[in-house]
HTML snippet that shows the backbone in 3Dmol.js (N, CA, C, O; Angstrom):
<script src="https://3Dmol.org/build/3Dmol-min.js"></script>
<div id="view" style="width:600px;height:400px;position:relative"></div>
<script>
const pdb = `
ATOM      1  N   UNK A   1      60.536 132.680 120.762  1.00  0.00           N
ATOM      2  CA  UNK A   1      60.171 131.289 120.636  1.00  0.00           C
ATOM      3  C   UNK A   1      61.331 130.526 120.001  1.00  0.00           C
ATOM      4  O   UNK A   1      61.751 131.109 119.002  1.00  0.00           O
ATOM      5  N   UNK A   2      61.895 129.526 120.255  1.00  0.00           N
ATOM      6  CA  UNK A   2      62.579 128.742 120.150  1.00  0.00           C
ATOM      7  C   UNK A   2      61.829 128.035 118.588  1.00  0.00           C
ATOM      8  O   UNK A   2      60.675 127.809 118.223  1.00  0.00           O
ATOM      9  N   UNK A   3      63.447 127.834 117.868  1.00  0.00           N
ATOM     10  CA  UNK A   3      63.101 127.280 116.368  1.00  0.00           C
ATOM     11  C   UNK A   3      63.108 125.579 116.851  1.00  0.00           C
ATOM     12  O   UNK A   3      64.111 125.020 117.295  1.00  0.00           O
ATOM     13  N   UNK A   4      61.741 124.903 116.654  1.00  0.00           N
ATOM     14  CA  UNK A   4      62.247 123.711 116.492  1.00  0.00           C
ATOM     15  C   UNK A   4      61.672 123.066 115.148  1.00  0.00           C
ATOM     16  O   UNK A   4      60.918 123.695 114.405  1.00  0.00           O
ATOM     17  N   UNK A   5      62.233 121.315 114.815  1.00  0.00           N
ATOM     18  CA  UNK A   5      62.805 121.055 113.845  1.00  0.00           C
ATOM     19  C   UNK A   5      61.496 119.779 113.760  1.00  0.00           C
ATOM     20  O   UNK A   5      61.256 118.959 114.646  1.00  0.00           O
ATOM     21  N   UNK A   6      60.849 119.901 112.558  1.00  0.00           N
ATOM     22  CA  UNK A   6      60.299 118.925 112.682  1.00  0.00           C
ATOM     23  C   UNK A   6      60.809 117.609 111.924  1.00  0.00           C
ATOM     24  O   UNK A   6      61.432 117.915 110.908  1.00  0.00           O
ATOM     25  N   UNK A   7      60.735 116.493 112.099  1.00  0.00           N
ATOM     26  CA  UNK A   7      61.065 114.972 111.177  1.00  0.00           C
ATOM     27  C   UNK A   7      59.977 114.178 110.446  1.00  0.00           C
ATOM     28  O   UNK A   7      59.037 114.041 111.229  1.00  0.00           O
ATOM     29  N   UNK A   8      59.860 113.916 109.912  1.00  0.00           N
ATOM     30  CA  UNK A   8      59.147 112.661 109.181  1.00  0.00           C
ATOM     31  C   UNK A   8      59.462 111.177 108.794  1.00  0.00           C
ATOM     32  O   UNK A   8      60.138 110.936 107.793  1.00  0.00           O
ATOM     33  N   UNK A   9      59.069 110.389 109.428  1.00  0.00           N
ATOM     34  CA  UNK A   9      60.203 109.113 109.220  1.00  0.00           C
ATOM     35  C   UNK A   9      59.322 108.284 108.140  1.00  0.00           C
ATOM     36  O   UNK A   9      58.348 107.741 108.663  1.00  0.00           O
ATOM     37  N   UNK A  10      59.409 108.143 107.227  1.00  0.00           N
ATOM     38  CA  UNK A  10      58.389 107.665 106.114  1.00  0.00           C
ATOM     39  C   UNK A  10      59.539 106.912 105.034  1.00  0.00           C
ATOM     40  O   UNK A  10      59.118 106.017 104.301  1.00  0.00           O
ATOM     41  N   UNK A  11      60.611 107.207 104.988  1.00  0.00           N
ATOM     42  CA  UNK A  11      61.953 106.806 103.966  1.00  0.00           C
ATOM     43  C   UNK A  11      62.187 105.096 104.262  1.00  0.00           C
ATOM     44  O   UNK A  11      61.759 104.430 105.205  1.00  0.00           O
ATOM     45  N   UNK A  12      62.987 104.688 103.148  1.00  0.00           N
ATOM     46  CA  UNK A  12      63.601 105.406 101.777  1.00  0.00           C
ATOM     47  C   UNK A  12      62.242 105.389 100.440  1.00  0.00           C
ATOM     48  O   UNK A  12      62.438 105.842  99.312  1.00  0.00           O
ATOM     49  N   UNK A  13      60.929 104.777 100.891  1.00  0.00           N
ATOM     50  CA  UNK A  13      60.280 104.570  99.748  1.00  0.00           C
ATOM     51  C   UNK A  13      59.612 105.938  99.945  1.00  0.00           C
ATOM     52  O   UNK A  13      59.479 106.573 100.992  1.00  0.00           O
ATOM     53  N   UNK A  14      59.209 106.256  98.657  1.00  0.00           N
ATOM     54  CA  UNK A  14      58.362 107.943  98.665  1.00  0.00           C
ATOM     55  C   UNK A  14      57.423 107.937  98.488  1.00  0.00           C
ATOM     56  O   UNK A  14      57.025 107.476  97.418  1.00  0.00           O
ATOM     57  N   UNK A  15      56.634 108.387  99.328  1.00  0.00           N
ATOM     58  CA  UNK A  15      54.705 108.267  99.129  1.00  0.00           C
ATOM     59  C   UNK A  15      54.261 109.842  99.557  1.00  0.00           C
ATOM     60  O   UNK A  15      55.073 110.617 100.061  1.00  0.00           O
ATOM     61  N   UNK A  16      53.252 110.100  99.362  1.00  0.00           N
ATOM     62  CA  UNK A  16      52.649 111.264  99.441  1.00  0.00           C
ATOM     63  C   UNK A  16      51.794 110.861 100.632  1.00  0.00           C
ATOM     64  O   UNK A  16      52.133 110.050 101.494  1.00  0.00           O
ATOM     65  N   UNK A  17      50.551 111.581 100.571  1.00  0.00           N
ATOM     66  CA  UNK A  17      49.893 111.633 102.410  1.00  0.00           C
ATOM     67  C   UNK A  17      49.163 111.013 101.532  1.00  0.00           C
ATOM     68  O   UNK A  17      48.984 109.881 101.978  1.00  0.00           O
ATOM     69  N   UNK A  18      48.470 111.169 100.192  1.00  0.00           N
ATOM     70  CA  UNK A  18      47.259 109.979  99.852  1.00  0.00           C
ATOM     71  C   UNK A  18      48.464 108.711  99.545  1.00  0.00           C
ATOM     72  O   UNK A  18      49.370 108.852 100.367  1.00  0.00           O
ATOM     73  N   UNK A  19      48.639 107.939  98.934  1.00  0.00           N
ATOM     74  CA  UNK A  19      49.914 107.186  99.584  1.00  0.00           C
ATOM     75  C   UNK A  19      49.517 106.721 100.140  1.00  0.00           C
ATOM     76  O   UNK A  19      48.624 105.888  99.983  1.00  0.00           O
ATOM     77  N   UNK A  20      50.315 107.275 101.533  1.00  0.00           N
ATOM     78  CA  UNK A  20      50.157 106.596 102.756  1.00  0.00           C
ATOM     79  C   UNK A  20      48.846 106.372 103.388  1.00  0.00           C
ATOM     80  O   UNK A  20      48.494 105.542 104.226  1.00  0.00           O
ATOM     81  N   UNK A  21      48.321 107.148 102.889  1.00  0.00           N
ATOM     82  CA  UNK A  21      46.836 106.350 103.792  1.00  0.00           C
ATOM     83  C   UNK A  21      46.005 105.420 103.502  1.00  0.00           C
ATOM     84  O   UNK A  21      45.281 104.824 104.299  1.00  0.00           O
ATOM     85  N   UNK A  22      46.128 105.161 101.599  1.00  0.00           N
ATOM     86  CA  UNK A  22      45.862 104.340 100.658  1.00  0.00           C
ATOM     87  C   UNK A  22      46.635 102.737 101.339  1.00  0.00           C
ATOM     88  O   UNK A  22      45.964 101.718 101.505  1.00  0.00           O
ATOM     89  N   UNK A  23      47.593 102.798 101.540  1.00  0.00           N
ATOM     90  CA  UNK A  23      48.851 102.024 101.928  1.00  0.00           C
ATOM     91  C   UNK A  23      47.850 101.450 103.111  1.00  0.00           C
ATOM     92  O   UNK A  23      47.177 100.456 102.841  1.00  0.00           O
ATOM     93  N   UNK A  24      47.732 102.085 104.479  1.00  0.00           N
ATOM     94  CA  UNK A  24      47.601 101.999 105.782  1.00  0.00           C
ATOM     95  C   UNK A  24      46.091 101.304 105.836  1.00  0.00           C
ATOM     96  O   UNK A  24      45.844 100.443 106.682  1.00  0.00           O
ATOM     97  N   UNK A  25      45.126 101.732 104.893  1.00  0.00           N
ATOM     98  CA  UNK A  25      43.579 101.413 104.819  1.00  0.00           C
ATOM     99  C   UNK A  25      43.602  99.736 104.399  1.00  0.00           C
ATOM    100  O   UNK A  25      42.951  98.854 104.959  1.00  0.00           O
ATOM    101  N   UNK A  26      44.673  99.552 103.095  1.00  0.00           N
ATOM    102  CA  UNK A  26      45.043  98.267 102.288  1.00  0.00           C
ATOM    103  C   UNK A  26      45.915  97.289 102.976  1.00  0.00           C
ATOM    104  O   UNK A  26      46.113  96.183 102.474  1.00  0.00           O
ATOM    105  N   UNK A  27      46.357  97.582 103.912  1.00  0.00           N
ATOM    106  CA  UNK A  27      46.981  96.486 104.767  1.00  0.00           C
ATOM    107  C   UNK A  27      46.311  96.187 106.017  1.00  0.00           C
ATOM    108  O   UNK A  27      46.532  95.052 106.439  1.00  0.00           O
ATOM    109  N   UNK A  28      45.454  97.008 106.803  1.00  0.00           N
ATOM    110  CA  UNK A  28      44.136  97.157 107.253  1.00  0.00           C
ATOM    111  C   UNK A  28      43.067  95.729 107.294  1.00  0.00           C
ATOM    112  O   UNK A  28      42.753  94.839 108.085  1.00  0.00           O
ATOM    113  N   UNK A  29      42.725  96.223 105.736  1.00  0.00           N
ATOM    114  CA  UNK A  29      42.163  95.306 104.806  1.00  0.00           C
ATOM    115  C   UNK A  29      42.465  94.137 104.544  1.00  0.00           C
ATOM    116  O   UNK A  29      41.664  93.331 104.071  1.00  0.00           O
ATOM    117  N   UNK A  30      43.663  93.887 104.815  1.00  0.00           N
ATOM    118  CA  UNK A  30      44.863  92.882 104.097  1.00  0.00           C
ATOM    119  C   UNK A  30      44.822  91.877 105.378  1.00  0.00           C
ATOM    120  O   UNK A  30      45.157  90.724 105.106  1.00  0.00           O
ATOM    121  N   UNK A  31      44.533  92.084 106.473  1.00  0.00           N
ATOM    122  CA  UNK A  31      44.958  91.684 107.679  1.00  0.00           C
ATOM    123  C   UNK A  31      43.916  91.418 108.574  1.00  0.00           C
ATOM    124  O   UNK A  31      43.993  91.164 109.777  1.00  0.00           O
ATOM    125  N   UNK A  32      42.652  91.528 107.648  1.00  0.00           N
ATOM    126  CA  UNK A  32      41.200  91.273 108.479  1.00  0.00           C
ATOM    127  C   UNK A  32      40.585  92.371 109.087  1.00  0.00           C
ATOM    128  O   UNK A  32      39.984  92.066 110.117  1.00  0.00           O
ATOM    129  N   UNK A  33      40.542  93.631 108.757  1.00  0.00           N
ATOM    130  CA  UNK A  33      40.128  94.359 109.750  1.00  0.00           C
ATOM    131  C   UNK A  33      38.796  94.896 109.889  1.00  0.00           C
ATOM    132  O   UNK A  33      39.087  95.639 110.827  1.00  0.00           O
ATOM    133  N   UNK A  34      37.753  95.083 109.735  1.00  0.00           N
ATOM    134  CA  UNK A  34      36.528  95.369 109.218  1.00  0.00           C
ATOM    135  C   UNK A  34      36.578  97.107 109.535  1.00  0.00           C
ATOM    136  O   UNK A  34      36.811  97.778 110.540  1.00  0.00           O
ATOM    137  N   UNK A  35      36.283  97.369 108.340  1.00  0.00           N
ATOM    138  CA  UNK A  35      36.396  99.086 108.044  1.00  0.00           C
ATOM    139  C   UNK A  35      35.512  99.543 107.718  1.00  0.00           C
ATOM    140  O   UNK A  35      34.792  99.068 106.839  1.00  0.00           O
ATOM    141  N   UNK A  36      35.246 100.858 108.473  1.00  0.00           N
ATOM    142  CA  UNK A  36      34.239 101.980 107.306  1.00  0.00           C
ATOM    143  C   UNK A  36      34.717 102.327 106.034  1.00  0.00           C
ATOM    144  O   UNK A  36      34.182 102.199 104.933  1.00  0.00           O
ATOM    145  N   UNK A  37      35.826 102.795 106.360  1.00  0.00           N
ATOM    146  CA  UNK A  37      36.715 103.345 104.493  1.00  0.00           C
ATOM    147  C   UNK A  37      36.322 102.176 103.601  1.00  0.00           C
ATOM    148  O   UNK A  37      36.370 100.956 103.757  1.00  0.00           O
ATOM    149  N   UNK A  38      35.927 102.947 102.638  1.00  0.00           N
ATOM    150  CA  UNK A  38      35.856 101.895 101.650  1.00  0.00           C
ATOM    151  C   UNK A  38      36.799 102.081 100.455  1.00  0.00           C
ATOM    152  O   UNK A  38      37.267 101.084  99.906  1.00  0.00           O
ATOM    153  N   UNK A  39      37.179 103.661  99.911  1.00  0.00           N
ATOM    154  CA  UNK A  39      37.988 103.934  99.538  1.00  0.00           C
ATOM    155  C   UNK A  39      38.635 105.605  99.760  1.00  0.00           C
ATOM    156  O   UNK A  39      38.016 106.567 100.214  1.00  0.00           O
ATOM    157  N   UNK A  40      39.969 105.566  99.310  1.00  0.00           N
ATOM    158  CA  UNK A  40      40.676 106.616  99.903  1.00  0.00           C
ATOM    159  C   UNK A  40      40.720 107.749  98.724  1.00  0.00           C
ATOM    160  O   UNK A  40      41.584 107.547  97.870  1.00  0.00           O
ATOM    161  N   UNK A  41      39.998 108.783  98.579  1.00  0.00           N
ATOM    162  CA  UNK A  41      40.604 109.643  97.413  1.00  0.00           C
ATOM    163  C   UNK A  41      41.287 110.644  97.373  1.00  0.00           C
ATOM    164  O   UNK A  41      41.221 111.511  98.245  1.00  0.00           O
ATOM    165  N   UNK A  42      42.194 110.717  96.188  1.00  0.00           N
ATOM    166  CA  UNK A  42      43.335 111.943  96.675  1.00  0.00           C
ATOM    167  C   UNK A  42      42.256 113.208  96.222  1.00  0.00           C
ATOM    168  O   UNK A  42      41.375 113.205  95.362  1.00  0.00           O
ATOM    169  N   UNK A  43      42.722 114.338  97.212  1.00  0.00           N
ATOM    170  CA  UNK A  43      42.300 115.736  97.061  1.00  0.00           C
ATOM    171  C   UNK A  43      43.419 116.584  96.996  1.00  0.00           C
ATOM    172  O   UNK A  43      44.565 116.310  97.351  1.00  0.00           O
ATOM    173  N   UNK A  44      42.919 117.844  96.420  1.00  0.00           N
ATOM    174  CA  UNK A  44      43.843 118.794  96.111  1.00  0.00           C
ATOM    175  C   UNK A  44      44.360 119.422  97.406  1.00  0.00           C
ATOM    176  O   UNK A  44      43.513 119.463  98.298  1.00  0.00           O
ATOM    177  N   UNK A  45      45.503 119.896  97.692  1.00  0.00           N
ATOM    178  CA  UNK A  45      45.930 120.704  99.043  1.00  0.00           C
ATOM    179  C   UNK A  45      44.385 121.962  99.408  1.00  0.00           C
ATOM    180  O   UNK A  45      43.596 122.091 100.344  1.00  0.00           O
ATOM    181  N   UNK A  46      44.623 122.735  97.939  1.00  0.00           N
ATOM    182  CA  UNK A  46      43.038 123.692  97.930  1.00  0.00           C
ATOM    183  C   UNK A  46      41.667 123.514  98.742  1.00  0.00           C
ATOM    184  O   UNK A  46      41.068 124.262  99.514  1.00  0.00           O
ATOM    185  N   UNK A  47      41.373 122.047  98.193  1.00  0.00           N
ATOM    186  CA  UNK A  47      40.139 121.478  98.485  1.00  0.00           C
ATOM    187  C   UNK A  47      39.969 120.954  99.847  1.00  0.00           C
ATOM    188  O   UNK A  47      38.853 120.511 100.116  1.00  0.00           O
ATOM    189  N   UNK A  48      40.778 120.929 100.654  1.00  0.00           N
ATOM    190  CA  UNK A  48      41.572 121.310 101.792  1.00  0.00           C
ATOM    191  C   UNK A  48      41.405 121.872 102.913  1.00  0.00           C
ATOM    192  O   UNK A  48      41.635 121.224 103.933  1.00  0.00           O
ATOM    193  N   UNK A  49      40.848 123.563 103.006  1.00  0.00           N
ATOM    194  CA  UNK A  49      41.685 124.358 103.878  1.00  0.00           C
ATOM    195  C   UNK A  49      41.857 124.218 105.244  1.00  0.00           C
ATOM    196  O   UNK A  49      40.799 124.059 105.852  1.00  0.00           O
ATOM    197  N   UNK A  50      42.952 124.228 105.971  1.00  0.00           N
ATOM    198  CA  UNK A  50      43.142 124.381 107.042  1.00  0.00           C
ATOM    199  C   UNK A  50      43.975 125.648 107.356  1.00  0.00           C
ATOM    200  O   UNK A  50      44.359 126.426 106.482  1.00  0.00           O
ATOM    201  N   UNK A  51      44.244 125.802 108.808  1.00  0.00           N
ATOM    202  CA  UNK A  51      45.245 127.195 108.952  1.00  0.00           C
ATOM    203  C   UNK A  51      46.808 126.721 109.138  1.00  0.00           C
ATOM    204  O   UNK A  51      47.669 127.542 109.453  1.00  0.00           O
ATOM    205  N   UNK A  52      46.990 125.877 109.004  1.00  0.00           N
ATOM    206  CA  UNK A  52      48.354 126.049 108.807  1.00  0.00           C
ATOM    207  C   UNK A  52      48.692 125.701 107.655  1.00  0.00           C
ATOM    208  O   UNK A  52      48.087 124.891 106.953  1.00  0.00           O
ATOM    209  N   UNK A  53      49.877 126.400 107.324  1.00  0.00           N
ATOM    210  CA  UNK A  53      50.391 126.316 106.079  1.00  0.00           C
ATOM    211  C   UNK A  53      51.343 125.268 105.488  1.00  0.00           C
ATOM    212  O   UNK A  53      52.352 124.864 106.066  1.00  0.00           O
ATOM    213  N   UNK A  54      50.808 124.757 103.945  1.00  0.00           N
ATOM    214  CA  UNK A  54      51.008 123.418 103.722  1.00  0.00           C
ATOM    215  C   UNK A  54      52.120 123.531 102.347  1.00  0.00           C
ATOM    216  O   UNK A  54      52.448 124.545 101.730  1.00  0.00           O
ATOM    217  N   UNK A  55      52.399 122.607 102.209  1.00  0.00           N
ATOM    218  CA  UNK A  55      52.927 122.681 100.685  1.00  0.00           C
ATOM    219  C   UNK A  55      52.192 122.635  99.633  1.00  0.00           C
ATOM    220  O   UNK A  55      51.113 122.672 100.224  1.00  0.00           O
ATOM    221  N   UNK A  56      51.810 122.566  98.165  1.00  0.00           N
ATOM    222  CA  UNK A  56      51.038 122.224  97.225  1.00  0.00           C
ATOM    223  C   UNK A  56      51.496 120.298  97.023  1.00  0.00           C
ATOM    224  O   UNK A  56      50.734 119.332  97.067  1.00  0.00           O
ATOM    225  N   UNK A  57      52.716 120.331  96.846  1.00  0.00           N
ATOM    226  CA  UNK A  57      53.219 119.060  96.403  1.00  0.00           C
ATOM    227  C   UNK A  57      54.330 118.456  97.594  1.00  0.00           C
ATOM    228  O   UNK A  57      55.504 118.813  97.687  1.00  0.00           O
ATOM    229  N   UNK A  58      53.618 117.428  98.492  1.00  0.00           N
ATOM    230  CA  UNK A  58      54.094 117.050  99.142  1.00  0.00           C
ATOM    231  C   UNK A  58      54.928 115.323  99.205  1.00  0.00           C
ATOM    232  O   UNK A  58      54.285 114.280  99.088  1.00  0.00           O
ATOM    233  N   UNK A  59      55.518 115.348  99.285  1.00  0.00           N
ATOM    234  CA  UNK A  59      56.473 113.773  99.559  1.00  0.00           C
ATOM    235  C   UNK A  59      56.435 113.550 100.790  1.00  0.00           C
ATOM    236  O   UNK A  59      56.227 114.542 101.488  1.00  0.00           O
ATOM    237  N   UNK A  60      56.601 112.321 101.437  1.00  0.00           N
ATOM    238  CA  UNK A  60      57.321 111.900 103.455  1.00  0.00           C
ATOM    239  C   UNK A  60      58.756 111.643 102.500  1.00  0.00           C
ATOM    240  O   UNK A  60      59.138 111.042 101.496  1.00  0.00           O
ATOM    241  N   UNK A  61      59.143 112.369 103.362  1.00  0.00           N
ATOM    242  CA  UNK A  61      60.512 111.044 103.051  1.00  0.00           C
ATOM    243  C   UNK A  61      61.451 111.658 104.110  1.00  0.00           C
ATOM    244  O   UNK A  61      61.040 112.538 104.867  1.00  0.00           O
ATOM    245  N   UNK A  62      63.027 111.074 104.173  1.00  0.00           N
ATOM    246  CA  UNK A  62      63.823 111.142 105.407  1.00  0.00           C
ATOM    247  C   UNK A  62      65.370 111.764 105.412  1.00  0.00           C
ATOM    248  O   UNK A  62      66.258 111.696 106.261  1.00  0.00           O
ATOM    249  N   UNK A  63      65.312 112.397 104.103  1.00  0.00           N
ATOM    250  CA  UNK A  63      66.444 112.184 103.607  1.00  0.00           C
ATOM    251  C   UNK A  63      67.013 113.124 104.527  1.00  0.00           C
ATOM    252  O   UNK A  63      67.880 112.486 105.123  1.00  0.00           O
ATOM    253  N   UNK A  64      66.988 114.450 105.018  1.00  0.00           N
ATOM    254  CA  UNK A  64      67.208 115.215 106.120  1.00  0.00           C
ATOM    255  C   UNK A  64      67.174 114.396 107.470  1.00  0.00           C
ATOM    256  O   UNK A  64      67.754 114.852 108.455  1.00  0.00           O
ATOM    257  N   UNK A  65      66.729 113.602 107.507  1.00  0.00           N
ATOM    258  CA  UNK A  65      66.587 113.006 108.962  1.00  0.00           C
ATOM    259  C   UNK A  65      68.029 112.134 109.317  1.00  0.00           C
ATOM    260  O   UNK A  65      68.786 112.176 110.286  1.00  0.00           O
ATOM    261  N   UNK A  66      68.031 111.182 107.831  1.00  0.00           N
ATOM    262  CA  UNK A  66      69.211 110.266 107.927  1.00  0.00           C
ATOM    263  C   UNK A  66      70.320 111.296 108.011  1.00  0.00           C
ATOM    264  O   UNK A  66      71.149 111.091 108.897  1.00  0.00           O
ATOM    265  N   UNK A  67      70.470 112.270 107.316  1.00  0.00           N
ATOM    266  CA  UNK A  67      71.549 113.531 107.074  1.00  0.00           C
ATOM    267  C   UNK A  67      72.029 113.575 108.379  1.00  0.00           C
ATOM    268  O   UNK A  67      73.022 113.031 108.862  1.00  0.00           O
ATOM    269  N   UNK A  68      70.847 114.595 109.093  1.00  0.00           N
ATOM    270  CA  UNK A  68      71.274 114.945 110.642  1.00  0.00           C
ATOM    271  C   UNK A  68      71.493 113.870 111.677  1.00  0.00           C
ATOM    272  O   UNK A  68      72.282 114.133 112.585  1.00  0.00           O
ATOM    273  N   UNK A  69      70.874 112.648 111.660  1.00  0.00           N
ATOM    274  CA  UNK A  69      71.523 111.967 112.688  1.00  0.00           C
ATOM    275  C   UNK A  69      72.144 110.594 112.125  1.00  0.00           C
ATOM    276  O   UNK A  69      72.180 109.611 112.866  1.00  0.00           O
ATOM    277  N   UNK A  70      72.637 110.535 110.798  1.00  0.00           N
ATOM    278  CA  UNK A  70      73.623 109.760 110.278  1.00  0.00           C
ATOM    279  C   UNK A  70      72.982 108.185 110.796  1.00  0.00           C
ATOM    280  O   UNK A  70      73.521 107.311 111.475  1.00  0.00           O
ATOM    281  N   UNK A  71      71.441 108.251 110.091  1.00  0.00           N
ATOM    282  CA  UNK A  71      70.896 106.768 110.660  1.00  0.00           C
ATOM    283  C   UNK A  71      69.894 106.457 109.207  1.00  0.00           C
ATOM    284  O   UNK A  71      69.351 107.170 108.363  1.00  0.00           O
ATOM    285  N   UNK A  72      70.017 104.822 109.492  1.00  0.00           N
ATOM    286  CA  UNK A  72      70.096 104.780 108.265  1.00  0.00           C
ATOM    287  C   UNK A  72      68.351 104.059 108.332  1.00  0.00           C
ATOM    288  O   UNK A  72      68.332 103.262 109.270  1.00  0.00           O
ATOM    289  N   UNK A  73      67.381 104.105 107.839  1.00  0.00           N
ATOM    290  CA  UNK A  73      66.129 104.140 108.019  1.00  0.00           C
ATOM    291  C   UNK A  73      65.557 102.593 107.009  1.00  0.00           C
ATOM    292  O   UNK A  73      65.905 102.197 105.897  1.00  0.00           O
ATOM    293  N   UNK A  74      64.631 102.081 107.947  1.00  0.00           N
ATOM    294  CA  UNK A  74      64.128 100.811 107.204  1.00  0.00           C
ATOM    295  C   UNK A  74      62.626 101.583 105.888  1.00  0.00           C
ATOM    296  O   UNK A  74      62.088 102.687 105.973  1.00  0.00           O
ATOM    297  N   UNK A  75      62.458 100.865 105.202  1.00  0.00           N
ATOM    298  CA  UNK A  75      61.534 101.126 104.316  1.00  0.00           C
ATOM    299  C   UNK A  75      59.833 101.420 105.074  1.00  0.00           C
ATOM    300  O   UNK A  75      59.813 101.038 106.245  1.00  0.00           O
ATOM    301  N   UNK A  76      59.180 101.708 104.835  1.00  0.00           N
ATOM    302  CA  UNK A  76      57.988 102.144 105.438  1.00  0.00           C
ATOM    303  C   UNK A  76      56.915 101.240 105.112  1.00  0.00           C
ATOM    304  O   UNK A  76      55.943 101.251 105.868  1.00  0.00           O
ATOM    305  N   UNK A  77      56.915 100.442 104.102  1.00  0.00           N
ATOM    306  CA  UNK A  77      56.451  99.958 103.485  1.00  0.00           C
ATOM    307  C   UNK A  77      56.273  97.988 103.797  1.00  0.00           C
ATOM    308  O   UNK A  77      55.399  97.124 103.721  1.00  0.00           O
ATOM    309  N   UNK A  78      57.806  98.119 104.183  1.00  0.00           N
ATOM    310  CA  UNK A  78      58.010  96.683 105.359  1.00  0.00           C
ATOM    311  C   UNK A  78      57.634  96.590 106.621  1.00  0.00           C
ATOM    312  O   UNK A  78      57.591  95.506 107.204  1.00  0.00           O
ATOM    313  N   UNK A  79      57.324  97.718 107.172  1.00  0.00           N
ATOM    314  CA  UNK A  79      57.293  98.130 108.431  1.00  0.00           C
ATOM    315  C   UNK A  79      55.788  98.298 108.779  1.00  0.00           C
ATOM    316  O   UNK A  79      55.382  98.074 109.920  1.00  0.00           O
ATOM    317  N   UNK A  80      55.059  98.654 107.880  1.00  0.00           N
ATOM    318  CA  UNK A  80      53.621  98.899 108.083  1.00  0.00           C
ATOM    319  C   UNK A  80      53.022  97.513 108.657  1.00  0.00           C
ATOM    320  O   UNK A  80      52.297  97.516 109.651  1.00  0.00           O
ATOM    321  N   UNK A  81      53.405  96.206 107.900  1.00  0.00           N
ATOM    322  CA  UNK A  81      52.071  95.034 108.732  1.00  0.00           C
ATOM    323  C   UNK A  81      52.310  95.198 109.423  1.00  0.00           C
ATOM    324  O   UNK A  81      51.454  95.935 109.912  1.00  0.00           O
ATOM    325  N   UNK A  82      53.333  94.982 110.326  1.00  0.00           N
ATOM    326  CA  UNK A  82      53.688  94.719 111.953  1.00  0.00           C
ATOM    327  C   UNK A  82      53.090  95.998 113.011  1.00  0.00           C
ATOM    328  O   UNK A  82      52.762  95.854 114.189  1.00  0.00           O
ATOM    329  N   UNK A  83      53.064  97.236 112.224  1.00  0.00           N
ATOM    330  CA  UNK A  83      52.284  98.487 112.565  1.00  0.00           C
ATOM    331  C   UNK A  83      50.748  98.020 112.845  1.00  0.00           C
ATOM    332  O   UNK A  83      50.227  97.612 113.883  1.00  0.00           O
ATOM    333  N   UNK A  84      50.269  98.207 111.677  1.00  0.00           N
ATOM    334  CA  UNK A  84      48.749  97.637 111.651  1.00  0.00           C
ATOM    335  C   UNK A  84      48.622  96.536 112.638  1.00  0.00           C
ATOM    336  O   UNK A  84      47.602  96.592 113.324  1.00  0.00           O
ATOM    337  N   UNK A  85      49.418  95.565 112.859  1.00  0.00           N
ATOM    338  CA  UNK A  85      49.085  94.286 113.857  1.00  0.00           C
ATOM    339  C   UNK A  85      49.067  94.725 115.416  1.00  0.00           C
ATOM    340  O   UNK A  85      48.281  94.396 116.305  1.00  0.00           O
ATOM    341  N   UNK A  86      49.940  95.383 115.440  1.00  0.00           N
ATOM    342  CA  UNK A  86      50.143  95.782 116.567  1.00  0.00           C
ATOM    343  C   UNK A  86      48.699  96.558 117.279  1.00  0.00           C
ATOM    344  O   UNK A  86      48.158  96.334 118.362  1.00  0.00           O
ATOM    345  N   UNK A  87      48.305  97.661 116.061  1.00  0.00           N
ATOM    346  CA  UNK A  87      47.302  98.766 116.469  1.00  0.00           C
ATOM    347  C   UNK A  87      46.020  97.692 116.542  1.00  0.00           C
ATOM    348  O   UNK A  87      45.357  97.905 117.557  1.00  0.00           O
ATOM    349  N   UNK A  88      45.535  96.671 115.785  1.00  0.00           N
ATOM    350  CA  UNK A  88      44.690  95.892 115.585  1.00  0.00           C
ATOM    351  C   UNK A  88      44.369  95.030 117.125  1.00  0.00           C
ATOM    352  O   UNK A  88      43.435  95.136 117.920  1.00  0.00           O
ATOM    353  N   UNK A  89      45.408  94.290 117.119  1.00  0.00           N
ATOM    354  CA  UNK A  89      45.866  93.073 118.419  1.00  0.00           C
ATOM    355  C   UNK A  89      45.778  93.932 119.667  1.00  0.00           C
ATOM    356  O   UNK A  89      45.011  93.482 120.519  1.00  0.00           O
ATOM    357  N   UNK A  90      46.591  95.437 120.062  1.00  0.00           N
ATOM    358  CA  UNK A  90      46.826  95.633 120.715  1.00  0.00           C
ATOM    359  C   UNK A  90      48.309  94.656 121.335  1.00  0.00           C
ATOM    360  O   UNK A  90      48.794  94.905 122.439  1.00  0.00           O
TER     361      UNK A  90
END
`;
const viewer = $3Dmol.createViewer("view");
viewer.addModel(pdb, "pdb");
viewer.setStyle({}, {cartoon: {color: "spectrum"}});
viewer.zoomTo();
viewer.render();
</script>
């Protein structure tokens, strides 16, 4: 089997997966959207299980990404309304 390489494009700001979904629910919110979530809570990796194998303490970030293809990455964080609008509007 062939090694391949996975990426995460989440950089330069550092958020975790609760983070980001905290982030994604609140601009959501921010932008009119009518939701079930009402709120997001962080859980332990443990509390968890799935079968593939995870880290305990996880970050997104890009810093390997910018490395290997020498590109230089917008914030994630600026980038999200226009995300959400898009998925919303269609």
């Amino acid at each position: 089997m062939k090694n391949v390489e996975c990426y995460r494009k989440a950089q330069p700001d550092v958020t975790s997966r609760h983070g980001f979904a905290e982030a994604i629910f609140d601009e959501a919110k921010h932008q009119g959207m009518r939701l079930k979530v009402r709120q997001v809570d962080a859980i332990n990796t443990e509390d968890y299980p799935i079968s593939a194998k995870r880290t305990v303490k996880f970050e997104l970030d890009c810093i390997k990404l910018e490395f290997t293809f020498e590109e230089s990455i917008r914030p994630w964080k600026e980038l999200l309304p226009s995300v959400i609008r898009e998925f919303n509007h269609g």
